[in-house]
N, C-alpha and C positions, 0 to 999 in steps of 0.2 A: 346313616338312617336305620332304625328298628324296622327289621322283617319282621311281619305282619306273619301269624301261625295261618296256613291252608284253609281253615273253614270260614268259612263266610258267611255274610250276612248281610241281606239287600237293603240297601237303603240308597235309596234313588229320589231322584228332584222332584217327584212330586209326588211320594209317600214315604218317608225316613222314619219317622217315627219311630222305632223300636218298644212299644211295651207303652204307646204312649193310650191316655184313657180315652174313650168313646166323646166324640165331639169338639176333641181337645187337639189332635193331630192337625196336620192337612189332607183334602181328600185327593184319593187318588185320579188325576187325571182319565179322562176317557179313550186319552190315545194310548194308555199304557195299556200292555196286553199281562195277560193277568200273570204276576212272579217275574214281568220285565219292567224294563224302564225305557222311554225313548230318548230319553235325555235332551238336548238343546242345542241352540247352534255354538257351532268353534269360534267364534266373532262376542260373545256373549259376555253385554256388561255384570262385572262381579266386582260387589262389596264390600269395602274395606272399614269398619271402623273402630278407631282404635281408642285408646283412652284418652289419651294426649302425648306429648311429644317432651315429656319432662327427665327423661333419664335416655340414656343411648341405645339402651334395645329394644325402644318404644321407636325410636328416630331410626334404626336400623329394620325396624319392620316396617316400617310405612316407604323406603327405600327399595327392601328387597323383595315386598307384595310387586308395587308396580311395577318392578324387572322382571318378576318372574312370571308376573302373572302376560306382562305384553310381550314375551318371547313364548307364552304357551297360545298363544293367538286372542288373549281375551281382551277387553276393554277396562282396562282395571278402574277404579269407582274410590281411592284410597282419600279418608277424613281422621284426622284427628278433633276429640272434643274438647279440650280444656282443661280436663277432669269434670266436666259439668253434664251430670245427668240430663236435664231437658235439651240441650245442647246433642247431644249423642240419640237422645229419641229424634230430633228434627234431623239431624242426617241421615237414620235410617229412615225414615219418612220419604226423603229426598230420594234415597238408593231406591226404594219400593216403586215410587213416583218413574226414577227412571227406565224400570224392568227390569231391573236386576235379579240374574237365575240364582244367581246364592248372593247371599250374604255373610259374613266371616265378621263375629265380635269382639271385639276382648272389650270386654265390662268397664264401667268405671264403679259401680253397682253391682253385683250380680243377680239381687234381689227387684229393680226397678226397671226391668225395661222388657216385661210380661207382656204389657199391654201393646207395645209397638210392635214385640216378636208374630204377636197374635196375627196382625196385620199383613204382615210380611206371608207367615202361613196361610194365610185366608187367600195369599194372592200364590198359592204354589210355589213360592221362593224357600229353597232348603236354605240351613240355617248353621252353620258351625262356631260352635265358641273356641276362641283363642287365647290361648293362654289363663285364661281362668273360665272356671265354670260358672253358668248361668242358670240362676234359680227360679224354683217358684211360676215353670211355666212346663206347658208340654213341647214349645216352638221354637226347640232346640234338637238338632236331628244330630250332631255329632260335637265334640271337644277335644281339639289338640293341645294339648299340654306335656310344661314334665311335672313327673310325679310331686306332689307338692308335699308331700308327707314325705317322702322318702327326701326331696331337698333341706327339710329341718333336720331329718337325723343325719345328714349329712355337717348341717350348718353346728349338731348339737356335740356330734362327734369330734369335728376339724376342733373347736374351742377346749375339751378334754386334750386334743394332742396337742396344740398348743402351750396349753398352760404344763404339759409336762415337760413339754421340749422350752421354756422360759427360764428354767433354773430358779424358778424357786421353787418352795416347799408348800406341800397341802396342811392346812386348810388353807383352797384357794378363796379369796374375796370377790364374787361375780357380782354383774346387774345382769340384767336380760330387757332387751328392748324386739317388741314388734312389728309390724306394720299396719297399713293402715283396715283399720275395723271393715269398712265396706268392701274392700278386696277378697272374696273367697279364700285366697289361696291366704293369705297372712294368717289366719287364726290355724290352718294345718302347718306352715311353715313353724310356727310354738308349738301346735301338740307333737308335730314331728320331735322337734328336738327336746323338747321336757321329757319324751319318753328316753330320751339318753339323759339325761343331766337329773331329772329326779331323784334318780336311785343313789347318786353321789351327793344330792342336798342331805337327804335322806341318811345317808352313813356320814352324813361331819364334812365330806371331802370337799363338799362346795358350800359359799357361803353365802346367800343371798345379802348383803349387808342390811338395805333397805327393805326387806320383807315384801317386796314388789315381787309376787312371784305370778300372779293372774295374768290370762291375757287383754282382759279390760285396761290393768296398771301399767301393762307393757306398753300395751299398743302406741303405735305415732299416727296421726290422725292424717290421712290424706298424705301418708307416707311423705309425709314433710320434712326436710332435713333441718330446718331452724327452730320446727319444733322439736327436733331431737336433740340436737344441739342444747337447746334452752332447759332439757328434760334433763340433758347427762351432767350439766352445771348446775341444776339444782341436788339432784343426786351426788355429785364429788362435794359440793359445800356442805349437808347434809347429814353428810355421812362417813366424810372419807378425810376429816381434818386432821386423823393421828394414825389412819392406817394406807395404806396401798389398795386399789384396787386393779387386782390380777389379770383378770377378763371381763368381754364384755360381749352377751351373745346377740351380734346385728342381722335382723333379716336383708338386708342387700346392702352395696354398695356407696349410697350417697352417704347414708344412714352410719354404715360405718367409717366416713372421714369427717362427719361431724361429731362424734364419739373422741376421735383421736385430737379433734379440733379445742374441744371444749377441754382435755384431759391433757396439752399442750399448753392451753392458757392456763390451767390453773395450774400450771410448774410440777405438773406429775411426770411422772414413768410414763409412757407408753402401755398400755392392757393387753393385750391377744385379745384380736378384736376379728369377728367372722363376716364375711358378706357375701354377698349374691350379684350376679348377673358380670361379673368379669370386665367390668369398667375400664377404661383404657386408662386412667386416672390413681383407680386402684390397682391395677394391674404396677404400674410403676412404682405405689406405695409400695404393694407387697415385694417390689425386685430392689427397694431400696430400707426394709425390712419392717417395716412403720406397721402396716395392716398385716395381721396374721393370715389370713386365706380368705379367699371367695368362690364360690361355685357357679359354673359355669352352666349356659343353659344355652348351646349357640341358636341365637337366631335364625339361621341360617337353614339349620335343622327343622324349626320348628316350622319357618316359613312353605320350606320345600314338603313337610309331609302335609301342609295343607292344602298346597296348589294342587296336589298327586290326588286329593280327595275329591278334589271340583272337577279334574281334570274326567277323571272316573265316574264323576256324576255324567259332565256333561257327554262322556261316549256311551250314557248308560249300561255301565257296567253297575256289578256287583262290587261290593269293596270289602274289604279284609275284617273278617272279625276282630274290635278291641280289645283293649290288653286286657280293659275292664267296663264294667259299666258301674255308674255310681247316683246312687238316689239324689234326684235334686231338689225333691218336694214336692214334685210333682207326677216324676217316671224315671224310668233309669235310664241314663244319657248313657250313651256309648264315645267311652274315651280313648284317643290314640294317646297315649304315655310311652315319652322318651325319658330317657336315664340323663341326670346331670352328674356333672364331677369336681369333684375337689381341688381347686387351684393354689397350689401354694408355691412360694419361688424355688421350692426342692422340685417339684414336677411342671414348673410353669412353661416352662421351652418344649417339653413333651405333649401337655395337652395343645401348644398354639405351632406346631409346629407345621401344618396346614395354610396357616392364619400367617400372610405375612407381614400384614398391618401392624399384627399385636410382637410378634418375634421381634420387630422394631423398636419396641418401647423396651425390651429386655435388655439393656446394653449400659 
């Protein structure tokens, strides 16, 4: 877990706001005494909702909320949506309905679920985003996340060491594929890593075949892996009938074995191919040489510096100053940001060597 630096900064259950605009916050409670917080009871329903349950560290959060959350004495409140916005506004509707002291989101929108936050704030319920940031409102009092820029140059750089460690020669042949447009963190996941790969389009080193280089052209809609799929075989017929292509830069893990799926079928080479989130699936690709890397972002982590926030609300405490705060369009959210890392089968037993589930699959 990231140690938090000594200064601090109060954001409490029923005034978090940091910097939020006039009318726009929640107000502060009457039993707060002024610069404290009373915080809640130890028994207190806390909600979970999540985007859906479509990849394994979506299914590993909705998991390791309600263990960690019902071993810190809470009532855990844990919903998956579907990926379906109105769907995710009626279960925080329900969490509100039930009294729930916070609320914990991760988007499926980050731009569309203003109007329900308001609600939640109107009722004194602090507000934390997970794993992606939430826009476009003030009724958002904290975001745990990892850096989502720093994991594209992460995703931007593993693809450059790849394609050097593949043996062939530059000029390498790339595509570059997104995620999905509504997700916050996809459009930094591309600027993250175009700010590495750029400069190599840029001198000859790399070669965009299909001139697909925006993140509009990238993206995969609803982080669908058959629409990537369907994307990378139109891309190889297209464009790839007389030459090779070298790499391919994947925002995460599904994403990139439909890449290696489609590039399989049409009787190619294998690419260096990058992904995210350390899939148990990919994980084995990569130790069986197939998928070039993916980057880790443990769950595990991510969960436990969130229950430590609630936990802090509810004993009214003060909580640790963020790493950063970052404009949402509406006020500057106060973000905990963890560091992720680079998994390849040269360091994969090192980074899971904690993790006995995944040392398993390395064999």
């Amino acid at each position: 877990m990231i140690k938090k630096s000594f200064a601090m900064v109060a954001l409490t259950a029923g005034a978090l706001a940091l910097g939020a605009c006039s009318g726009g916050g929640r107000e502060v409670a009457a039993s707060e005494s002024e610069g404290g917080a009373s915080g809640f009871a130890a028994d207190a329903v806390i909600g979970v909702s999540l985007p859906w349950l479509g990849t394994q560290n979506w299914k590993e959060a909705q998991d390791l909320f309600t263990t960690q959350l019902t071993d810190a004495g809470f009532e855990p409140l844990v919903q998956a949506a579907d990926n379906k916005v109105p769907q995710q506004q009626q279960q925080i509707e329900a969490m509100i309905e039930r009294g729930a002291e916070v609320i914990v989101v991760g988007p499926i929108d980050g731009t569309q679920l203003g109007g329900v936050l308001e609600q939640a704030a109107d009722a004194g319920i602090a507000v934390i985003g997970y794993d992606r940031l939430i826009e476009n409102t003030t009724a958002v009092d904290a975001v745990v996340q990892f850096g989502s820029i720093r994991t594209g140059e992460l995703q931007g750089q593993s693809l450059l060491d790849g394609l050097a460690a593949s043996g062939a020669e530059a000029p390498y042949n790339i595509e570059l594929f997104g995620g999905g447009p509504a997700d916050p963190n996809a459009p930094n996941f591309f600027t993250g890593a175009m700010s590495v790969l750029q400069p190599k389009i840029d001198d000859g080193t790399l070669v965009v075949v299909s001139g697909q280089t925006d993140f509009t052209q990238a993206a995969t809609p609803d982080w669908d892996n058959a629409k990537a799929q369907a994307r990378m075989d139109s891309l190889l017929s297209g464009n790839y009938s007389d030459k090779p292509v070298h790499g391919v830069l994947s925002p995460n893990d599904g994403i990139a074995r439909a890449i290696l799926t489609a590039s399989e079928q049409a009787g190619m080479d294998l690419p260096v191919v990058t992904g995210l989130d350390a899939e148990n699936e990919s994980l084995v690709s990569i130790w069986e040489g197939k998928q070039w890397s993916t980057v880790a972002k443990p769950t595990s982590d991510l969960v436990g510096e969130t229950v430590e926030l609630i936990q802090a609300l509810q004993q009214g405490e003060e909580l640790p100053a963020p790493d950063e705060t970052v404009a949402n369009g509406k006020k500057d959210v106060a973000v905990y940001q963890l560091d992720p890392v680079v998994v390849t089968k040269d360091n994969a037993r090192e980074v899971f060597a904690d993790d006995a589930a995944r040392l398993e699959l390395l064999k």
